[in-house]
N, CA, C and O atoms as a Tripos MOL2 file, in Angstrom:
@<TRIPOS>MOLECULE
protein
  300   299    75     0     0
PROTEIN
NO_CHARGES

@<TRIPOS>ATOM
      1 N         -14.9480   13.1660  -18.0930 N.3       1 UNK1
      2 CA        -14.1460   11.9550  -17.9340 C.3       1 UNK1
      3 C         -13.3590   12.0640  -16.6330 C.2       1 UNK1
      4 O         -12.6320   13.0300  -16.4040 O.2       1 UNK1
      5 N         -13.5040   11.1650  -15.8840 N.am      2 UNK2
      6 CA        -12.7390   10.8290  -14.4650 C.3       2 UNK2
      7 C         -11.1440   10.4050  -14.1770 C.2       2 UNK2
      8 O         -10.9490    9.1900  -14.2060 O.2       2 UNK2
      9 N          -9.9770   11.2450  -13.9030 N.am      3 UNK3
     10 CA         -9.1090   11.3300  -13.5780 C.3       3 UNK3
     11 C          -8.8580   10.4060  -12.7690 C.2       3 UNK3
     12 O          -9.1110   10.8220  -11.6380 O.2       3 UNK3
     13 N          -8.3620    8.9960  -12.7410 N.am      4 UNK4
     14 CA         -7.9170    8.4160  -11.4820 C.3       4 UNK4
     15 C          -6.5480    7.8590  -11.6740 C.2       4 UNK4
     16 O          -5.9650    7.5890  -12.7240 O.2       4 UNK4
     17 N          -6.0280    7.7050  -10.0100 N.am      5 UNK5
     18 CA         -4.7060    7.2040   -9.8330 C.3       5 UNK5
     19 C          -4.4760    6.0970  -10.1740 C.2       5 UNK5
     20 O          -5.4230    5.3120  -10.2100 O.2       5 UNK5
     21 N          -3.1740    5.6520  -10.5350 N.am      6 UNK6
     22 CA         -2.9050    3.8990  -10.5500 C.3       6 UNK6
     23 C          -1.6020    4.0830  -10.1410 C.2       6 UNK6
     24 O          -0.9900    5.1470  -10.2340 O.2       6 UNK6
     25 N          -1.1040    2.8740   -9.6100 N.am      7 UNK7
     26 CA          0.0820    2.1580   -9.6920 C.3       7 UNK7
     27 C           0.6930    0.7640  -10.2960 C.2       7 UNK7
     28 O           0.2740   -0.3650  -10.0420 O.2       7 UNK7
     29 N           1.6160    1.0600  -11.0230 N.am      8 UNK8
     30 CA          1.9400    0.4900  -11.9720 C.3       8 UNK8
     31 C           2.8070   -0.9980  -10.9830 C.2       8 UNK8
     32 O           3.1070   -0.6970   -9.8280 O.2       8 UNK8
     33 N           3.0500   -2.0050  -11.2910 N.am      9 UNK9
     34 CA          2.8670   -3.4830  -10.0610 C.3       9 UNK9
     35 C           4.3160   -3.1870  -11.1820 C.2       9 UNK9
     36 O           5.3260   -3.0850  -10.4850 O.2       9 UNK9
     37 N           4.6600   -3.0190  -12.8220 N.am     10 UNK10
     38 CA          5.8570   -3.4630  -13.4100 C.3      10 UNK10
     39 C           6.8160   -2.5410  -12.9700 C.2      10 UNK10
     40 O           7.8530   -2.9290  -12.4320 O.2      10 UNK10
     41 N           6.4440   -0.7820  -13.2380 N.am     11 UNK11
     42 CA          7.6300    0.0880  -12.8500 C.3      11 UNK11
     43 C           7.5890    0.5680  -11.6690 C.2      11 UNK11
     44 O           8.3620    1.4830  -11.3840 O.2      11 UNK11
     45 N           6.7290    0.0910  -10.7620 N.am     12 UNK12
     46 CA          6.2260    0.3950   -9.2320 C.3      12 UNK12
     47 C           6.2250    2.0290   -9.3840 C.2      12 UNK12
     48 O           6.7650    2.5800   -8.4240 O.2      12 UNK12
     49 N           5.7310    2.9100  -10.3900 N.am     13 UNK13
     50 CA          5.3420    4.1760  -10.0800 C.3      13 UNK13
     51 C           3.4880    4.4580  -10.1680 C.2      13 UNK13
     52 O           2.5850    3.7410  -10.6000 O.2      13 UNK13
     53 N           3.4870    5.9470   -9.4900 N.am     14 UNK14
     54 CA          1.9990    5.6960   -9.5230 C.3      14 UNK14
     55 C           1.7420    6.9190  -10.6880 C.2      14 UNK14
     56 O           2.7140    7.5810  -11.0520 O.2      14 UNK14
     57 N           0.4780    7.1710  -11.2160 N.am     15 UNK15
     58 CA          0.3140    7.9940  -12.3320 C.3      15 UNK15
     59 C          -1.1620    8.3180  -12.0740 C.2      15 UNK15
     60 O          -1.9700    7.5810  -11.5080 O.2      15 UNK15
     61 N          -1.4240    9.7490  -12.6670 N.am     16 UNK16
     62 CA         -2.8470   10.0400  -12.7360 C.3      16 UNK16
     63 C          -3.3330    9.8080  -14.2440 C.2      16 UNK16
     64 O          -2.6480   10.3770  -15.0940 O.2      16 UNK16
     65 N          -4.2980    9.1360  -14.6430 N.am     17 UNK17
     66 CA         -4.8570    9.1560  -15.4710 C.3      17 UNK17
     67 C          -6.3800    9.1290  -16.4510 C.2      17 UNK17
     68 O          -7.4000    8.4870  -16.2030 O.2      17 UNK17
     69 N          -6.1960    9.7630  -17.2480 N.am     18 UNK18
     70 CA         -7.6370   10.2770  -17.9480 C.3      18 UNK18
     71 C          -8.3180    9.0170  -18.8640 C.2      18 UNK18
     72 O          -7.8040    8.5080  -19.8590 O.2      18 UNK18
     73 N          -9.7020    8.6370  -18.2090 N.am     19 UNK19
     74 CA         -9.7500    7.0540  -18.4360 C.3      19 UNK19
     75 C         -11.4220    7.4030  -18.8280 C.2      19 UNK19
     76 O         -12.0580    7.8900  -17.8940 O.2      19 UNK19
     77 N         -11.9140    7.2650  -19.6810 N.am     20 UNK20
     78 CA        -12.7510    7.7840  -20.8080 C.3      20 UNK20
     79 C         -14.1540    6.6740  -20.3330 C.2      20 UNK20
     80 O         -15.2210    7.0070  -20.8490 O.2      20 UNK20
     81 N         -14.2060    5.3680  -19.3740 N.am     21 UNK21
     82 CA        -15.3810    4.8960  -18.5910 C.3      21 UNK21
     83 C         -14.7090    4.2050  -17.8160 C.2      21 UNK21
     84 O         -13.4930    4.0180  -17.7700 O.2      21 UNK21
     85 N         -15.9090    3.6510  -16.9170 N.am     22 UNK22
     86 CA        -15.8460    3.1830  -15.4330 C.3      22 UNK22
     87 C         -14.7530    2.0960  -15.7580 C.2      22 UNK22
     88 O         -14.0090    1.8880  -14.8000 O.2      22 UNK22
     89 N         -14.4040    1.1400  -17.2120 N.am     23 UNK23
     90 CA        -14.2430    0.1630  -17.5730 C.3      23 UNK23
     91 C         -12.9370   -0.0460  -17.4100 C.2      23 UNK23
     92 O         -12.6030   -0.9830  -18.1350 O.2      23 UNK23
     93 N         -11.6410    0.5730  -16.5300 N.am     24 UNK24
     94 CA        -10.5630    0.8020  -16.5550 C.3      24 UNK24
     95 C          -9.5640   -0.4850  -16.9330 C.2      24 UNK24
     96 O          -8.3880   -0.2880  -17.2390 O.2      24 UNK24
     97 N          -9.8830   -1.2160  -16.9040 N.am     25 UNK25
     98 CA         -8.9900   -2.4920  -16.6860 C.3      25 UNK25
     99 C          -8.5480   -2.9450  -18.2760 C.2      25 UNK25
    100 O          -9.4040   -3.1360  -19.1390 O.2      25 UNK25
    101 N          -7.2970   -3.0670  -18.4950 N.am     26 UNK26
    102 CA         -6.7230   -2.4820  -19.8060 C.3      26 UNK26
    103 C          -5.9830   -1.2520  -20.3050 C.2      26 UNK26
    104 O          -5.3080   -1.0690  -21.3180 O.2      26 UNK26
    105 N          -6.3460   -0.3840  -19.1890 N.am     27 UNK27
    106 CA         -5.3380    0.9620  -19.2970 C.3      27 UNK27
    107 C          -3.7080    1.1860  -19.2180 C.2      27 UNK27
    108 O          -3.2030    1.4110  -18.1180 O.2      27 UNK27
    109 N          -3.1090    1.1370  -20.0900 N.am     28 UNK28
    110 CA         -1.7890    1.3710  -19.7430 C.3      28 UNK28
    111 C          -1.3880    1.8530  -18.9730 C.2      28 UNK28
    112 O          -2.2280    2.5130  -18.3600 O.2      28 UNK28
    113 N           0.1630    1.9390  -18.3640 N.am     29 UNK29
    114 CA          0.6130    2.3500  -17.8060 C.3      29 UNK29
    115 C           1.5920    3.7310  -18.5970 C.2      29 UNK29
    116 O           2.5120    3.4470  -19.3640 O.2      29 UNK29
    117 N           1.3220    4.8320  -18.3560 N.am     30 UNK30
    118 CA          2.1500    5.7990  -19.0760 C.3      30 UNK30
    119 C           3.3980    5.7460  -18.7810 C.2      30 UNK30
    120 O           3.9550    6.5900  -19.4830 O.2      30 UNK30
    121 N           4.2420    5.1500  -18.0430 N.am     31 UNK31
    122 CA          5.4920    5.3640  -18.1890 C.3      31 UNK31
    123 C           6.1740    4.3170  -18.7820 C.2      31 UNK31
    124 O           7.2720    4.4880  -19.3120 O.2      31 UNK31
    125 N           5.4000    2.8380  -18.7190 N.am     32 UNK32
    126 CA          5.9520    2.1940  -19.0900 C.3      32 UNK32
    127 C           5.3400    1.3190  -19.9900 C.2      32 UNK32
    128 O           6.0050    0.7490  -20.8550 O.2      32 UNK32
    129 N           4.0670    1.1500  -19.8610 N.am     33 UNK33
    130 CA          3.5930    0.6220  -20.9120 C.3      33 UNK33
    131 C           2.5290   -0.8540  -20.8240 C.2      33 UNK33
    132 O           1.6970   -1.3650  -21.5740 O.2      33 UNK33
    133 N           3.1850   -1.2160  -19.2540 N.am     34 UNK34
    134 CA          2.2670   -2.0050  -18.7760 C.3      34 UNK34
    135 C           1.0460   -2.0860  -18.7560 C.2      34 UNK34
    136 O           0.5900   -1.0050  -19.1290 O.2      34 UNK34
    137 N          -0.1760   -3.1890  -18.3870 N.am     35 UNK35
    138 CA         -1.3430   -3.4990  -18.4150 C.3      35 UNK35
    139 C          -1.6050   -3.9670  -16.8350 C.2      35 UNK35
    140 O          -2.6630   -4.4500  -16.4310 O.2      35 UNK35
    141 N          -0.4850   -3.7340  -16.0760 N.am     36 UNK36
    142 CA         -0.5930   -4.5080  -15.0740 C.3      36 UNK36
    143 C          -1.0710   -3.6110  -13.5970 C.2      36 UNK36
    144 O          -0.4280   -3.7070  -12.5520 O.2      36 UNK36
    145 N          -2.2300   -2.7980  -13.7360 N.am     37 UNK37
    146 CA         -2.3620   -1.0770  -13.1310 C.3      37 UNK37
    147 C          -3.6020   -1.6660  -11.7930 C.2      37 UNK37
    148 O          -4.5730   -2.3920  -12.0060 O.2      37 UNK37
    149 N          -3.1790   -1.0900  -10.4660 N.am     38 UNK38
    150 CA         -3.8230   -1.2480   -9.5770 C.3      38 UNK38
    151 C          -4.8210    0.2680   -9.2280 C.2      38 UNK38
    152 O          -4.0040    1.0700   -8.7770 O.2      38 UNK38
    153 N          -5.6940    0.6850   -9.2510 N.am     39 UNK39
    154 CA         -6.6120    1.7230   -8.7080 C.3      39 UNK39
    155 C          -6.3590    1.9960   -6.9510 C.2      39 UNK39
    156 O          -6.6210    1.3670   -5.9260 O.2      39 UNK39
    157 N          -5.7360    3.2290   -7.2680 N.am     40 UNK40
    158 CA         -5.4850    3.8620   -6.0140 C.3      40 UNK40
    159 C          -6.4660    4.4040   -5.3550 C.2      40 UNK40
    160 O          -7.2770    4.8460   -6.1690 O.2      40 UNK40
    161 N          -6.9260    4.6620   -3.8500 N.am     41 UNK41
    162 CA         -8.1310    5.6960   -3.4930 C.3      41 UNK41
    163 C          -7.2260    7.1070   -4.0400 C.2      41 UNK41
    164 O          -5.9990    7.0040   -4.0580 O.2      41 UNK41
    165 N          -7.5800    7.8210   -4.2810 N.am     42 UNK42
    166 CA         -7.6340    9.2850   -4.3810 C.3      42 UNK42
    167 C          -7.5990    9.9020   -3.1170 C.2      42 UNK42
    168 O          -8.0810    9.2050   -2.2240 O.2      42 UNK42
    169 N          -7.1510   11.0580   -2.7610 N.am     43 UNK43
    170 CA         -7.0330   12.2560   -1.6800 C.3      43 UNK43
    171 C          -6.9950   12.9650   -2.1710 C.2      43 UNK43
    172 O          -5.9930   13.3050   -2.7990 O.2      43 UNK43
    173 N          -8.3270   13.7170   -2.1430 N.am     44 UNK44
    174 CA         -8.4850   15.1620   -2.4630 C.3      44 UNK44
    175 C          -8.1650   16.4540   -1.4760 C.2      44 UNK44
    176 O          -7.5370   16.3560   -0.4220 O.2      44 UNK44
    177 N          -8.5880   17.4010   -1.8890 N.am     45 UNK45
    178 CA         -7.8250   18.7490   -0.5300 C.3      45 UNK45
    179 C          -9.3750   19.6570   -0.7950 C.2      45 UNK45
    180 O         -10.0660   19.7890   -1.8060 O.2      45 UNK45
    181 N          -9.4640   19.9720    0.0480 N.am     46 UNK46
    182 CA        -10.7480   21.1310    0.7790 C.3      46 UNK46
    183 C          -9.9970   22.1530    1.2810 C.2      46 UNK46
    184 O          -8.8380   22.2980    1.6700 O.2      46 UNK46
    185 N         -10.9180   22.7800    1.1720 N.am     47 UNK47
    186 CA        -10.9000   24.3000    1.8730 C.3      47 UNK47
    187 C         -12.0050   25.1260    2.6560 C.2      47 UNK47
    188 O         -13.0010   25.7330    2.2620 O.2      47 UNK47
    189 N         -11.3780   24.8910    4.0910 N.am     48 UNK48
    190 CA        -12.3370   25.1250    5.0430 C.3      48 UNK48
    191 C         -12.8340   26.8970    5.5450 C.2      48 UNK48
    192 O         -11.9760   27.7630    5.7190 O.2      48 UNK48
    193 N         -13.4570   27.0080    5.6150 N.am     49 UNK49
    194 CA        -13.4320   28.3940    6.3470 C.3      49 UNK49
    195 C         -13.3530   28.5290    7.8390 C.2      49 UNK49
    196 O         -13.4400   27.3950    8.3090 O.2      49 UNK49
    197 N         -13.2270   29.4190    8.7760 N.am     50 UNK50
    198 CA        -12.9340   29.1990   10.4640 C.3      50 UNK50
    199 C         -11.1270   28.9850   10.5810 C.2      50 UNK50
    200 O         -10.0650   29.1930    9.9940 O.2      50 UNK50
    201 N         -11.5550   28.5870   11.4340 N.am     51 UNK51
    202 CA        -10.0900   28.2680   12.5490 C.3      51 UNK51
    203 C          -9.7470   26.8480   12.6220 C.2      51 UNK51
    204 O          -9.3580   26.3720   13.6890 O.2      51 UNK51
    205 N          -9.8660   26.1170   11.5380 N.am     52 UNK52
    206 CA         -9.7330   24.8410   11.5530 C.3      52 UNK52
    207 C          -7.8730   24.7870   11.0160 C.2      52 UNK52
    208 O          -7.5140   25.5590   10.1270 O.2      52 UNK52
    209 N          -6.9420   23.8990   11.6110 N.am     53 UNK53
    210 CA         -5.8200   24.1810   11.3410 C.3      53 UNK53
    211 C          -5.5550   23.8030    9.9320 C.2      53 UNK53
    212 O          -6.4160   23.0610    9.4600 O.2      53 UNK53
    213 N          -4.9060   24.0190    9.4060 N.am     54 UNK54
    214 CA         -4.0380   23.9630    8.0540 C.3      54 UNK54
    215 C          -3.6810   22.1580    7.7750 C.2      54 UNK54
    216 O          -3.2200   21.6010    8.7710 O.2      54 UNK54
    217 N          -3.8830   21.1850    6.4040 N.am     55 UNK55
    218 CA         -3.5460   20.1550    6.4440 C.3      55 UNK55
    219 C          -2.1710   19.7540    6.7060 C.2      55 UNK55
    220 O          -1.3580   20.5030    6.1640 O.2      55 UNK55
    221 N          -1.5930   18.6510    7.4770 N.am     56 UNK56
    222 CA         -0.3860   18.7390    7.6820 C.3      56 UNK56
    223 C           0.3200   17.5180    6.4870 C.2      56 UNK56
    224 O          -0.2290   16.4940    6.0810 O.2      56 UNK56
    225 N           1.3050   17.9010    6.2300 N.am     57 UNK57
    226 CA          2.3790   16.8080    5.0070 C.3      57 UNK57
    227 C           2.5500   15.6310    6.0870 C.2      57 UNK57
    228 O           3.0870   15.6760    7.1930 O.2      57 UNK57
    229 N           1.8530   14.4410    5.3460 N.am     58 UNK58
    230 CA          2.2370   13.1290    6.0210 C.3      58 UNK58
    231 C           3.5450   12.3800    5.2980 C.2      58 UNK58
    232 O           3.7210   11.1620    5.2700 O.2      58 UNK58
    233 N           4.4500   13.4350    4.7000 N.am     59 UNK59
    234 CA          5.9690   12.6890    4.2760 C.3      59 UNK59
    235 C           5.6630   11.6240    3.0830 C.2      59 UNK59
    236 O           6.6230   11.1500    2.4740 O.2      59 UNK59
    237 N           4.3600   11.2510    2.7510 N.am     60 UNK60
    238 CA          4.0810   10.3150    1.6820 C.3      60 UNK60
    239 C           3.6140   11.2510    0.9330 C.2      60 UNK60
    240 O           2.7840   11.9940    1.4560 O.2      60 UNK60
    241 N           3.9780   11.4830   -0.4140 N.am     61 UNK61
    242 CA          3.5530   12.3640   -1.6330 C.3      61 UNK61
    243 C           1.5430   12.0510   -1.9380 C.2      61 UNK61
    244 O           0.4730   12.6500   -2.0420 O.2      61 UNK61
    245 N           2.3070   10.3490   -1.9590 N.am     62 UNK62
    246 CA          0.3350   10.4140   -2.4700 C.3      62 UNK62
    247 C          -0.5920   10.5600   -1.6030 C.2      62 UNK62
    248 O          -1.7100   10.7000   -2.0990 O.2      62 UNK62
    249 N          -0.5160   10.5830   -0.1840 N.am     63 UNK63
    250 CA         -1.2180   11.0150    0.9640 C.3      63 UNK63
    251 C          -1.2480   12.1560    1.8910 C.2      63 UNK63
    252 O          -1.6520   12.3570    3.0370 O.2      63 UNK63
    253 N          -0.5740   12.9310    0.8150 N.am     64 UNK64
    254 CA         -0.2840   14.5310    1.9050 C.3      64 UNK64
    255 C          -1.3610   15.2600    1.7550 C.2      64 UNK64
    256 O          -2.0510   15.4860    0.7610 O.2      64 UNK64
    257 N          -1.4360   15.6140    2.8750 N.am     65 UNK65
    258 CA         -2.3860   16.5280    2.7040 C.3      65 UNK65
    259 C          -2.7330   18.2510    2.2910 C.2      65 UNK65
    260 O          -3.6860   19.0300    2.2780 O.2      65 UNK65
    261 N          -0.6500   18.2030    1.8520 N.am     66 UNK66
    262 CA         -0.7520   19.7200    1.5370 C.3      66 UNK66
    263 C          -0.1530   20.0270    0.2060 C.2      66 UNK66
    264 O          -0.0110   21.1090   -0.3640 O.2      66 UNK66
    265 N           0.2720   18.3930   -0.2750 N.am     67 UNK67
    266 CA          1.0800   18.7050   -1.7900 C.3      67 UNK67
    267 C          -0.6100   19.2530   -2.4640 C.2      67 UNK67
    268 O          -1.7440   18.8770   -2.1680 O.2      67 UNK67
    269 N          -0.0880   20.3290   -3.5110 N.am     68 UNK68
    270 CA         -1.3120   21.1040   -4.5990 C.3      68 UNK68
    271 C          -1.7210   22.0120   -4.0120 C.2      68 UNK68
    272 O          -2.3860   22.8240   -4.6550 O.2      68 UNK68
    273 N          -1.4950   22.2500   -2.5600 N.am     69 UNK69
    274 CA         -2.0060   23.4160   -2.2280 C.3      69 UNK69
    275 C          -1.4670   24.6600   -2.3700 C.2      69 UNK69
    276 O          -2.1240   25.6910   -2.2290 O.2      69 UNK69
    277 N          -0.1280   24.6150   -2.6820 N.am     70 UNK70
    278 CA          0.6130   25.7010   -2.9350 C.3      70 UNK70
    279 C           1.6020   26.1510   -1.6740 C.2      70 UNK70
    280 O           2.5090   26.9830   -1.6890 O.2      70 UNK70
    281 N           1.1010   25.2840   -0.5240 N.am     71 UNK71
    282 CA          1.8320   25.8420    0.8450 C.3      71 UNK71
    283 C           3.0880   25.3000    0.6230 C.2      71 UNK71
    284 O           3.3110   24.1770    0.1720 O.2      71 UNK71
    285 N           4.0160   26.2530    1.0020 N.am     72 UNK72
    286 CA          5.6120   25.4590    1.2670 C.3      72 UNK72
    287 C           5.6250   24.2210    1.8590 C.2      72 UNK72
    288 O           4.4470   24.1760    2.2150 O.2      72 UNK72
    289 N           5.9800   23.4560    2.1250 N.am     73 UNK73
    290 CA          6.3480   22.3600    2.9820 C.3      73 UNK73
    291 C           7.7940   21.2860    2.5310 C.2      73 UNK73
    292 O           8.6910   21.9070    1.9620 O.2      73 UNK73
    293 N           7.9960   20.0810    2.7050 N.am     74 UNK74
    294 CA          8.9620   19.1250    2.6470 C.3      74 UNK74
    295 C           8.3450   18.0540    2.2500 C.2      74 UNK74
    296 O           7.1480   18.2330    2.0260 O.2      74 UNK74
    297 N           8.7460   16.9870    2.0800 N.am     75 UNK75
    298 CA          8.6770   15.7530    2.5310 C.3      75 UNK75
    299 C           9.9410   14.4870    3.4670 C.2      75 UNK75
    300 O           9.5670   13.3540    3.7710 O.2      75 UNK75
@<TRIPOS>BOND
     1     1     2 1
     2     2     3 1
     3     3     4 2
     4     3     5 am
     5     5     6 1
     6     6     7 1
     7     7     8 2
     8     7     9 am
     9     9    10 1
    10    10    11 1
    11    11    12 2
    12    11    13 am
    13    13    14 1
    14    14    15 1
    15    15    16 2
    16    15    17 am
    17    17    18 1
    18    18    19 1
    19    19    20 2
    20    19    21 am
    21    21    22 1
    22    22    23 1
    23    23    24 2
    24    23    25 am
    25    25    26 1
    26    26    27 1
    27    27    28 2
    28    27    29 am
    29    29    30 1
    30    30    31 1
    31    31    32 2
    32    31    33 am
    33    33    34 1
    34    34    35 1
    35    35    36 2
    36    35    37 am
    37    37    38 1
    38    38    39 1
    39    39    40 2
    40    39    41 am
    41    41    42 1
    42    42    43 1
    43    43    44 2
    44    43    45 am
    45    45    46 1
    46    46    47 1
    47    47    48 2
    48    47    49 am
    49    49    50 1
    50    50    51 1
    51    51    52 2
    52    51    53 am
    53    53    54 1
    54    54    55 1
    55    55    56 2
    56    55    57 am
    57    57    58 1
    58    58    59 1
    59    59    60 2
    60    59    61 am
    61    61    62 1
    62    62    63 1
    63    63    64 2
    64    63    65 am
    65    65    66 1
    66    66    67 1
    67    67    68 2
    68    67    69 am
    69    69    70 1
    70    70    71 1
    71    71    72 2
    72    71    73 am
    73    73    74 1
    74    74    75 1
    75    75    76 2
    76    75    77 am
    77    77    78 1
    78    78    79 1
    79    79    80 2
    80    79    81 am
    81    81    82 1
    82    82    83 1
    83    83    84 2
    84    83    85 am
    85    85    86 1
    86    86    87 1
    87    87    88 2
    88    87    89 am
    89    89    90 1
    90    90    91 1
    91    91    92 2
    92    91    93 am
    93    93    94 1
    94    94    95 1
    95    95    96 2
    96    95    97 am
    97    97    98 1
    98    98    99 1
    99    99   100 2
   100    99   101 am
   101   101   102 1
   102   102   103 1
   103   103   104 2
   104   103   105 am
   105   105   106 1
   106   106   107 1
   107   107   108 2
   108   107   109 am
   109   109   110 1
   110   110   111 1
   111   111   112 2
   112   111   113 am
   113   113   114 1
   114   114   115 1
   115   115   116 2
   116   115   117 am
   117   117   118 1
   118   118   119 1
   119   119   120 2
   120   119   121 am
   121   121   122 1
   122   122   123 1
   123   123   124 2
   124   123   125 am
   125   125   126 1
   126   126   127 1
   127   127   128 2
   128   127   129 am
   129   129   130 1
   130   130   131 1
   131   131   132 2
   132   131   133 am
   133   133   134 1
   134   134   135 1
   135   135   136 2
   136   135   137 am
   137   137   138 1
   138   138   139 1
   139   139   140 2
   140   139   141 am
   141   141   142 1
   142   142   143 1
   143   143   144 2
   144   143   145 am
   145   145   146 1
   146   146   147 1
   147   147   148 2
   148   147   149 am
   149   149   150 1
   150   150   151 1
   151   151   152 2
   152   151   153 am
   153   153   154 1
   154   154   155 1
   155   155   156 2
   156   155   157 am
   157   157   158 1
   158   158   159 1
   159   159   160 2
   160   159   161 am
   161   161   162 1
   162   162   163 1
   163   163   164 2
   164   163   165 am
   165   165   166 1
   166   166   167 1
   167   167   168 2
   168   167   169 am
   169   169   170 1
   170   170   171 1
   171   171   172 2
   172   171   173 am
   173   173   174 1
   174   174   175 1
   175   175   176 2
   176   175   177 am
   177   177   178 1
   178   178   179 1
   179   179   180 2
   180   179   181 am
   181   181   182 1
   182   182   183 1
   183   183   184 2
   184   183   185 am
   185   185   186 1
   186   186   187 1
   187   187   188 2
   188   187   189 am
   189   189   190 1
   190   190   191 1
   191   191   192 2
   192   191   193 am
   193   193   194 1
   194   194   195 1
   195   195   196 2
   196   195   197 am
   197   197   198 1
   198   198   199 1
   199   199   200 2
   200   199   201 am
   201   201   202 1
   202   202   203 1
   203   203   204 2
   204   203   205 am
   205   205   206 1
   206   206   207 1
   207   207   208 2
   208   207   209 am
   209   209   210 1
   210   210   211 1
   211   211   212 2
   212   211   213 am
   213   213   214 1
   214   214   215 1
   215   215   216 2
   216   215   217 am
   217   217   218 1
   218   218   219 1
   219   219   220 2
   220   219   221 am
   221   221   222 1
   222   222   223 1
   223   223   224 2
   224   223   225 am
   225   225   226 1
   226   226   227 1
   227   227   228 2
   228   227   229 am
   229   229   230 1
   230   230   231 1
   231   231   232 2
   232   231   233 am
   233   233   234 1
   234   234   235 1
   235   235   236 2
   236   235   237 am
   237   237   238 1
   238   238   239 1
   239   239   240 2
   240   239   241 am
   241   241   242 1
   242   242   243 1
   243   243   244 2
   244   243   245 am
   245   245   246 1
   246   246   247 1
   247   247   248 2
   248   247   249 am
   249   249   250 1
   250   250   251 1
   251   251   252 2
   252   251   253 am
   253   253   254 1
   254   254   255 1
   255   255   256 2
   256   255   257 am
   257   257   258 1
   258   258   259 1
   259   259   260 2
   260   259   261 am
   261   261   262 1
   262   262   263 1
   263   263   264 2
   264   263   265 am
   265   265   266 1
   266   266   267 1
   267   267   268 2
   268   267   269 am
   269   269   270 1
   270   270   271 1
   271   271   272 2
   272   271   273 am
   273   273   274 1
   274   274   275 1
   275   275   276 2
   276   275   277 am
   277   277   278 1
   278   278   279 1
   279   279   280 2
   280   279   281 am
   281   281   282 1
   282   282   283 1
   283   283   284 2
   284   283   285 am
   285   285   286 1
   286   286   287 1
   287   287   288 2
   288   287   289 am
   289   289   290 1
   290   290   291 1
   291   291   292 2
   292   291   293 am
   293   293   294 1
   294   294   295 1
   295   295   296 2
   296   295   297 am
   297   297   298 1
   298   298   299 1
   299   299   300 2
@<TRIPOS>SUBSTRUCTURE
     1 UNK1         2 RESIDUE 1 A UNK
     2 UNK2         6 RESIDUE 1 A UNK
     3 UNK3        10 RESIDUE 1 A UNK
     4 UNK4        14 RESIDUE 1 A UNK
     5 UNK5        18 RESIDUE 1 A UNK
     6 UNK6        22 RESIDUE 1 A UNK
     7 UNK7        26 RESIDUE 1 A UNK
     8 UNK8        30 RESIDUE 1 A UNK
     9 UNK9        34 RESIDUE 1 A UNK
    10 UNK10       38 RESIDUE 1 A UNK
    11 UNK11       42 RESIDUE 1 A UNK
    12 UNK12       46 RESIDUE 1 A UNK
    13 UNK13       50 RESIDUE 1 A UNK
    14 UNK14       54 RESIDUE 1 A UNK
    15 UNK15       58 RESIDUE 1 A UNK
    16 UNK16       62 RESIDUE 1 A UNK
    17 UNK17       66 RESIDUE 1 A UNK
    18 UNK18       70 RESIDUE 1 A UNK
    19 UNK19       74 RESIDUE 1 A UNK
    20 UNK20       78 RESIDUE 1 A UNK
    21 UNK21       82 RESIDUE 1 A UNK
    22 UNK22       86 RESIDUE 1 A UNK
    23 UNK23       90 RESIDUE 1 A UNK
    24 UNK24       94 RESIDUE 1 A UNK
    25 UNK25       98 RESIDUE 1 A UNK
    26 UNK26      102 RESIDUE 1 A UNK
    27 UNK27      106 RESIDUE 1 A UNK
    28 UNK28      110 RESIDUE 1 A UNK
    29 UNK29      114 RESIDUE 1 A UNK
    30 UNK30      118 RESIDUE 1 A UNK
    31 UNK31      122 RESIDUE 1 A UNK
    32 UNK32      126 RESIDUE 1 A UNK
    33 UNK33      130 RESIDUE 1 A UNK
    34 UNK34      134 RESIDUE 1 A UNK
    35 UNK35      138 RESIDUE 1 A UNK
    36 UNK36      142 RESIDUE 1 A UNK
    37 UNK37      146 RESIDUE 1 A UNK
    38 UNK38      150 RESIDUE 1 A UNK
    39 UNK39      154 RESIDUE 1 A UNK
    40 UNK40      158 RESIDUE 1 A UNK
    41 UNK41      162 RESIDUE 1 A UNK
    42 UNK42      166 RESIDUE 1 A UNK
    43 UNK43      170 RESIDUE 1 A UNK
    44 UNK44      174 RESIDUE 1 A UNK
    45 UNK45      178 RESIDUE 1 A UNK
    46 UNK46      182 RESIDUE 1 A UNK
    47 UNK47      186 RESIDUE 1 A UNK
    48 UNK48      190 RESIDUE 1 A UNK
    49 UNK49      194 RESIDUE 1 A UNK
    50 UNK50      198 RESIDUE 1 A UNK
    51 UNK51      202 RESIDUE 1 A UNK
    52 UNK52      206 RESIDUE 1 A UNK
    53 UNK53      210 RESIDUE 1 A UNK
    54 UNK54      214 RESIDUE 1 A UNK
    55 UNK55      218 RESIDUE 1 A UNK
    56 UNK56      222 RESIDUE 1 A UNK
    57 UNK57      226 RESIDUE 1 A UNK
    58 UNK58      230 RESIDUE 1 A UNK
    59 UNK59      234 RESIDUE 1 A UNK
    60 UNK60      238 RESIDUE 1 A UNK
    61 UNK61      242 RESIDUE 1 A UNK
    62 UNK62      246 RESIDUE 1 A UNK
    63 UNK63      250 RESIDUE 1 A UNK
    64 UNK64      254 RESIDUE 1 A UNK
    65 UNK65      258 RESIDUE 1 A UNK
    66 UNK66      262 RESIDUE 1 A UNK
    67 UNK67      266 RESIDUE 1 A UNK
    68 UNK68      270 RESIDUE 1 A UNK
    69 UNK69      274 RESIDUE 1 A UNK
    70 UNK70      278 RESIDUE 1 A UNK
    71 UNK71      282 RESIDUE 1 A UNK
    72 UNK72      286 RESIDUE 1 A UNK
    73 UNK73      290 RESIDUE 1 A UNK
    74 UNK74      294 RESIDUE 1 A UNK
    75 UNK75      298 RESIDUE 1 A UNK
């Protein structure tokens, strides 16, 4: 079963969630309860081998490229 993001349009937060077919539309919103859920793209993280530099934190949580990796950073 496929893990995807939403954002919620009622409590404007976003959430990952475990959505059992392609058929998403109807899925609550876990924090609040809404029906009202937009499908986020996803950003996943790789791991390169070489000398390729390290992903850098773009200050947006859902678009960083280093939140999950375990590296220190900020936002």
């Amino acid at each position: 079963m496929p893990i995807y993001e939403f954002h919620c349009e009622k409590c404007n937060k976003d959430s990952e969630i475990l959505v059992r077919s392609s058929n998403w539309e109807g899925t609550k919103c876990p924090l609040c309860g809404s029906t009202k859920l937009s499908k986020k793209l996803s950003v996943f993280a790789s791991s390169a081998s070489g000398n390729e530099s390290a992903p850098s934190c773009s200050g947006v949580p859902s678009s960083c490229g280093r939140c999950g990796t375990g590296k220190p950073h900020s936002h």
